[in-house]
DSSP file (Angstrom, degrees, kcal/mol; ACC not computed):
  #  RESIDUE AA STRUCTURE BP1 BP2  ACC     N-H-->O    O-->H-N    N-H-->O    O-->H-N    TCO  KAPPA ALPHA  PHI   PSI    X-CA   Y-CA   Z-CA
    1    1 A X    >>        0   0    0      0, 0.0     4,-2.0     0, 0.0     3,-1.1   0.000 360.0 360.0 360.0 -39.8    0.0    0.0    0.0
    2    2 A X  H 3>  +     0   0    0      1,-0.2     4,-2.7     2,-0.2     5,-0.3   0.889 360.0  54.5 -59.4 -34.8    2.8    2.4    0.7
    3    3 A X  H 3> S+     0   0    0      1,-0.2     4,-1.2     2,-0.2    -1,-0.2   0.927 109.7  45.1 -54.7 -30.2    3.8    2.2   -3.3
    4    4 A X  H <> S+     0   0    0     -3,-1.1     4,-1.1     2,-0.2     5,-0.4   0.778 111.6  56.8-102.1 -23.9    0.3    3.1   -4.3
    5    5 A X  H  X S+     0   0    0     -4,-2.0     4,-4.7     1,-0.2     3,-0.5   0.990 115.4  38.1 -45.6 -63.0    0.7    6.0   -1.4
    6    6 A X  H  X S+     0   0    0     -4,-2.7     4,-1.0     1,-0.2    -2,-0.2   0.758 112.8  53.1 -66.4 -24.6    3.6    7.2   -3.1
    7    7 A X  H  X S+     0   0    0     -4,-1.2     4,-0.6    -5,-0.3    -1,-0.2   0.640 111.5  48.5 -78.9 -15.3    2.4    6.8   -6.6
    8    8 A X  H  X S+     0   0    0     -4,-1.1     4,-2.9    -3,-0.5    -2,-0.2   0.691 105.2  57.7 -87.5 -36.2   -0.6    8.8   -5.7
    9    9 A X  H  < S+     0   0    0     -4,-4.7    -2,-0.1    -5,-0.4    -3,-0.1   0.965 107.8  54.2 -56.7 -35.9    1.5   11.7   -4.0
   10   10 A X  H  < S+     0   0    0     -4,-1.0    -1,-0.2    -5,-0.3    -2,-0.2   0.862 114.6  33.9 -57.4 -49.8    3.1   12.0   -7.3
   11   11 A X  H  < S+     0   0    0     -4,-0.6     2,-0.6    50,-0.1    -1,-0.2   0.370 108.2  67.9 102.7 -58.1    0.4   12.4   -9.3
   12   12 A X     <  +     0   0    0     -4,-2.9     2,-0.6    50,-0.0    -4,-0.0  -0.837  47.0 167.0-126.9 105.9   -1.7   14.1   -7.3
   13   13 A X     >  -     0   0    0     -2,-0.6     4,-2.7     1,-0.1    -3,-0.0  -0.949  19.4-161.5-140.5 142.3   -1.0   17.9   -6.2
   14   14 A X  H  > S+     0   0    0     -2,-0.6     4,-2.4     1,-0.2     5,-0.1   0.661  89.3  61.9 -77.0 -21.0   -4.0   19.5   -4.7
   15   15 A X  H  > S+     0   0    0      2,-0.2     4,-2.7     3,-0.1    22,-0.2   0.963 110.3  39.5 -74.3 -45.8   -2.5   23.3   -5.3
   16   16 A X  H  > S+     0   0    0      2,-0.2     4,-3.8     1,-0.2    -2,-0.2   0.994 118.2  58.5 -59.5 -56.9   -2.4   22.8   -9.9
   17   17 A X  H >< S+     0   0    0     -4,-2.7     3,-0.8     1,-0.3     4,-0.4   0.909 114.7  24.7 -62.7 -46.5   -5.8   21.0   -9.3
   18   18 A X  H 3X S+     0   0    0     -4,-2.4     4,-3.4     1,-0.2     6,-0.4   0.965 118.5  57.9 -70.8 -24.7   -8.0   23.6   -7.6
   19   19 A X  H 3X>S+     0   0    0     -4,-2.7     4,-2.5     2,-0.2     5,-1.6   0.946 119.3  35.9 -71.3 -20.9   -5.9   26.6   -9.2
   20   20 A X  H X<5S+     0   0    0     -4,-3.8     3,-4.0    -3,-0.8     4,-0.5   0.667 120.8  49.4 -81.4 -97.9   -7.2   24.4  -13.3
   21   21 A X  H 345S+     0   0    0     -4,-0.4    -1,-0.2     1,-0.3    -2,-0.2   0.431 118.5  37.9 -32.8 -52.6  -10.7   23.5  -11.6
   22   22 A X  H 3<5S-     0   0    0     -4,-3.4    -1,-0.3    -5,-0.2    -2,-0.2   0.566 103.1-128.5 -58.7 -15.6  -10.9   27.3  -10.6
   23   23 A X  T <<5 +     0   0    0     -3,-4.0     2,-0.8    -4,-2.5    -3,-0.2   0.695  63.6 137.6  69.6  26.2   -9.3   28.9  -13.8
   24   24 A X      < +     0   0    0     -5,-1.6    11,-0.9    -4,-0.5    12,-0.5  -0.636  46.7  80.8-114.7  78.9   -6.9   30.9  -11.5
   25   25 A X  E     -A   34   0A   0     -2,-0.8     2,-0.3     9,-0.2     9,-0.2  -0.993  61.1-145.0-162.9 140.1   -3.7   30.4  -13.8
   26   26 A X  E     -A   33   0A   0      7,-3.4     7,-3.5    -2,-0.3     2,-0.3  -0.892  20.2-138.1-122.1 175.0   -2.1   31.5  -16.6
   27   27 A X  E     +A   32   0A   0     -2,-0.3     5,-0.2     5,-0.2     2,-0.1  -0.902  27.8 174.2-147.0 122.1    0.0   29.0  -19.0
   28   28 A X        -     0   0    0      3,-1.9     4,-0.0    -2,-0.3     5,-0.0  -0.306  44.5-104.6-107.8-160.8    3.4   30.2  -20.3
   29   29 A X  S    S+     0   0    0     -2,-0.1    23,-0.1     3,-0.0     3,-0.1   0.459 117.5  27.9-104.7  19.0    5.9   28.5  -22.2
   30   30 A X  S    S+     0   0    0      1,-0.3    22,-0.4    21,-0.1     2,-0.3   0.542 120.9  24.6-131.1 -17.6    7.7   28.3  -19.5
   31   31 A X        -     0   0    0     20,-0.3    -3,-1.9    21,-0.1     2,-0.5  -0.984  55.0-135.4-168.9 131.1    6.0   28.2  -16.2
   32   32 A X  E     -AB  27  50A   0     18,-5.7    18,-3.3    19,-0.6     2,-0.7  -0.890  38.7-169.0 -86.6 122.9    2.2   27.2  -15.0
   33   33 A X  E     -AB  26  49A   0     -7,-3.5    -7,-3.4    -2,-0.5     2,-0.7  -0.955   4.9-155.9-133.6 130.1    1.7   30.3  -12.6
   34   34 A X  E     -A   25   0A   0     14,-1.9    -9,-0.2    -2,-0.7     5,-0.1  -0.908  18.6-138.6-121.7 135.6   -1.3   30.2  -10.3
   35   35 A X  S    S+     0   0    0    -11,-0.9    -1,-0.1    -2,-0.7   -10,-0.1   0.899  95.1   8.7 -34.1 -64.6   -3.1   33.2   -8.8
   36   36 A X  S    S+     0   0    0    -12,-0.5     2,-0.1   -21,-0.1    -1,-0.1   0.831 104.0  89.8-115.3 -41.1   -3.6   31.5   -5.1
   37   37 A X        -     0   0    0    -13,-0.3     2,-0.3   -22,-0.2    -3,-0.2  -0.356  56.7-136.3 -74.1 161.6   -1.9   28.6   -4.7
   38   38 A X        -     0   0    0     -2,-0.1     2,-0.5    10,-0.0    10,-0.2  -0.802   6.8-163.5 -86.1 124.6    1.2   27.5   -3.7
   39   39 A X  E     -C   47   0B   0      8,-3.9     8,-1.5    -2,-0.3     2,-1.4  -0.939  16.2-143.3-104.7 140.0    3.7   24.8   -5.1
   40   40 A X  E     -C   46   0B   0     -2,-0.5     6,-0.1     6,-0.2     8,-0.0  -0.802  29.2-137.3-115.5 102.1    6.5   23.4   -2.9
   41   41 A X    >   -     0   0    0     -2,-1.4     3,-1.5     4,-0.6     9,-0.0  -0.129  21.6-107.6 -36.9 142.6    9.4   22.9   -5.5
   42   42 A X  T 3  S+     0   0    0      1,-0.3    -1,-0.1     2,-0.1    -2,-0.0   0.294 124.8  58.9 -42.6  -6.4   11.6   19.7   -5.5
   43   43 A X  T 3  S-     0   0    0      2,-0.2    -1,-0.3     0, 0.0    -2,-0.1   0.406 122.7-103.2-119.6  14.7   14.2   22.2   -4.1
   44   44 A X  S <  S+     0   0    0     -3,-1.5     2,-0.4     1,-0.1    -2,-0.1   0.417  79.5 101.0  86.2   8.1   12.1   23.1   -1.0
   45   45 A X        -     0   0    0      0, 0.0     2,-0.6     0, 0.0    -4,-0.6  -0.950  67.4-111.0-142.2 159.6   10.4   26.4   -1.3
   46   46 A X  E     +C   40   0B   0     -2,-0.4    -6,-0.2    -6,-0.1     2,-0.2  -0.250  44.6 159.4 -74.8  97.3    6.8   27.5   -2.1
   47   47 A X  E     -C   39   0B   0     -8,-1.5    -8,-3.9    -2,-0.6    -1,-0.0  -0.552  43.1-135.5 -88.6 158.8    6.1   29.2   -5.4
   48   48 A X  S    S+     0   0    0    -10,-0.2   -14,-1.9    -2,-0.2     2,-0.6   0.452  78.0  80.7-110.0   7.8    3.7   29.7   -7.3
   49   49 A X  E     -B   33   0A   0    -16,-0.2     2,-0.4   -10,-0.1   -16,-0.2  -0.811  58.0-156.6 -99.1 143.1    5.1   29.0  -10.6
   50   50 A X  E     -B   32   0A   0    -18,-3.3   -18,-5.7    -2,-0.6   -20,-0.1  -0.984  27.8-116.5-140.9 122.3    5.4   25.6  -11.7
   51   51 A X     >  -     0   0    0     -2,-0.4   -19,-0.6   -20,-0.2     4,-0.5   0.174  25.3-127.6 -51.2-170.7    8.2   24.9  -14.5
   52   52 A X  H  >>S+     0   0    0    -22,-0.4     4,-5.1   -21,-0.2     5,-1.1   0.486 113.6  56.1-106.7 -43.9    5.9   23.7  -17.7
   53   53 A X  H  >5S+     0   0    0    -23,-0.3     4,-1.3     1,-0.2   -22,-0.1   0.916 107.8  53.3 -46.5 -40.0    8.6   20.3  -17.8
   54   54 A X  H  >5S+     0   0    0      2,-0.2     4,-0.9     1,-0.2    -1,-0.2   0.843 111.9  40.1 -16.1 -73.8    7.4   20.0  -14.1
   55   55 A X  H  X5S+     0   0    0     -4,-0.5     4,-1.8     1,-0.2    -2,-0.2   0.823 109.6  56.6 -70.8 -29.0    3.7   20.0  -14.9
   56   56 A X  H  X5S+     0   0    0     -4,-5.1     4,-3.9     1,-0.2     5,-0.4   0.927 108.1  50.0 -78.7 -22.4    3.9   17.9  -18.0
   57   57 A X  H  X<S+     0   0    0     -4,-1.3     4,-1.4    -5,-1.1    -1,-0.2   0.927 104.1  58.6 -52.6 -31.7    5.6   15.0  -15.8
   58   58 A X  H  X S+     0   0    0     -4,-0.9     4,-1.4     2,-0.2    -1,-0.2   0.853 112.4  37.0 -67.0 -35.5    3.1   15.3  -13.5
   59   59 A X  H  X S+     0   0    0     -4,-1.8     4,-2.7     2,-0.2    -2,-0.2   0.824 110.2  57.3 -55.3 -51.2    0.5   14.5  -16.4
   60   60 A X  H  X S+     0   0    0     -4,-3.9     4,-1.1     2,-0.2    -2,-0.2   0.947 116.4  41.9 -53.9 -56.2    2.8   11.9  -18.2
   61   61 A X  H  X S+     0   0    0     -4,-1.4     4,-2.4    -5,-0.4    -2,-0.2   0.816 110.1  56.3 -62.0 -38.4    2.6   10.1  -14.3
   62   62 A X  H  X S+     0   0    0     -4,-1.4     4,-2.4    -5,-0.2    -1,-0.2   0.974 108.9  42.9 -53.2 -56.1   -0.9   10.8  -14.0
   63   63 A X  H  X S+     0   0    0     -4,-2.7     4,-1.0     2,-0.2    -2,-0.2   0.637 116.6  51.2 -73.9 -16.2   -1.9    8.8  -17.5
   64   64 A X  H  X S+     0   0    0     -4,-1.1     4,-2.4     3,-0.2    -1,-0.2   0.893 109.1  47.8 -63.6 -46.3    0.5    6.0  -16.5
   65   65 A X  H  X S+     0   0    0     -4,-2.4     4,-1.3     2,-0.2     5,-0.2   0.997 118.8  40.5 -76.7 -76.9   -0.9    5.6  -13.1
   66   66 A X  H  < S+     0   0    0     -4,-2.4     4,-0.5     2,-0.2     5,-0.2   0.811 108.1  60.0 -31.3 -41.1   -4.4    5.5  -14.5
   67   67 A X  H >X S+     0   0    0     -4,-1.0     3,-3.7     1,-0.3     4,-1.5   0.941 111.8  47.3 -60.6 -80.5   -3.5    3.3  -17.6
   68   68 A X  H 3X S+     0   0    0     -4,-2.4     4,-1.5     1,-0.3    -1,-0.3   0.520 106.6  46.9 -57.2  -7.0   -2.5    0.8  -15.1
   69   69 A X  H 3< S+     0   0    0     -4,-1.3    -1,-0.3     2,-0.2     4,-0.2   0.358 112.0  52.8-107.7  21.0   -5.1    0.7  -12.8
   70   70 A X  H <> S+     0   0    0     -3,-3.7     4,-2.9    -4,-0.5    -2,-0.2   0.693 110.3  60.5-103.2 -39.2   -7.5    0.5  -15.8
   71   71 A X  H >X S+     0   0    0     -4,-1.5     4,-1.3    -5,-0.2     3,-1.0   0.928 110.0  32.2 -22.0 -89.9   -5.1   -2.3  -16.5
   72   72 A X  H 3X S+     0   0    0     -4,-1.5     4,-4.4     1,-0.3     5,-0.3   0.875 109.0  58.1 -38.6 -49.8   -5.6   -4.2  -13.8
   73   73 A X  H 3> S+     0   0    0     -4,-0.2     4,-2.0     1,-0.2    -1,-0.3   0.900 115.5  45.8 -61.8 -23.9   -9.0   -3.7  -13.0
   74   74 A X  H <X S+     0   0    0     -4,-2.9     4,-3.2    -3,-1.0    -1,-0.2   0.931 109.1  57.0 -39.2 -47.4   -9.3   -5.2  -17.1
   75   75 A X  H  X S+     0   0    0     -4,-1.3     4,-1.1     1,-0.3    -2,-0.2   0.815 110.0  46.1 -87.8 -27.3   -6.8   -7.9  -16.0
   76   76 A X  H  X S+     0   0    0     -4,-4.4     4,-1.9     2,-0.2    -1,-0.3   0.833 106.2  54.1 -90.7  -9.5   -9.5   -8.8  -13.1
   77   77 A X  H  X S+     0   0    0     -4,-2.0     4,-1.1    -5,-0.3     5,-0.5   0.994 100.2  56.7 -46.5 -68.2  -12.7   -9.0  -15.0
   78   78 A X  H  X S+     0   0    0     -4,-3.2     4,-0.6     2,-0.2    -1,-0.2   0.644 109.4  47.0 -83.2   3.4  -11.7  -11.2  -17.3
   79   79 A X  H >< S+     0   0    0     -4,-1.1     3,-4.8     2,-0.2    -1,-0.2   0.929 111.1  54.6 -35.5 -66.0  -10.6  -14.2  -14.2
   80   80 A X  H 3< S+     0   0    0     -4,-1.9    -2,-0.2     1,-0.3    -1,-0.2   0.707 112.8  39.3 -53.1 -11.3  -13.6  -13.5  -12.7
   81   81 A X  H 3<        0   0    0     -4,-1.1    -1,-0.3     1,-0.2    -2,-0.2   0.676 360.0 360.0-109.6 -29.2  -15.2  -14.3  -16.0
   82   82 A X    <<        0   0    0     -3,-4.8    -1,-0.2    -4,-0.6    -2,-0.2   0.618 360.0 360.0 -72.3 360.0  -13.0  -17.0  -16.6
């Protein structure tokens, strides 16, 4: 369970999602910069800009992590149906 902790922590940051769900961001080519939130940098202090290379890793992780747990849950239908 602690892998799926950690794979969800990746994946999941609560500041990008409300700032997209609220529309309080602009999009550079360089930086995601949000109005209200906060990001806490891989180097340990809170910004609000989040590089663009950043965000799309976070995305890239995001569609992995789903694609595999669409994976599995496939890979147990068809036992149970076996």
């Amino acid at each position: 369970m602690s892998e799926i902790s950690a794979a969800l922590n990746e994946i999941y940051k609560s500041e990008i999602r409300n700032a997209v769900f609220h529309a309080d961001y602009t999009l550079t080519d360089s930086y995601f910069h949000m109005v209200r939130g906060h990001w806490l940098s891989p180097k340990g202090y809170l910004t609000r800009d989040v590089p663009v290379e950043e965000l799309l890793r976070t995305i890239d992780r995001a569609f992995a992590f789903y694609y595999a747990v669409l994976n599995r849950h496939e890979l147990a239908r068809a036992k149970l149906r076996d």
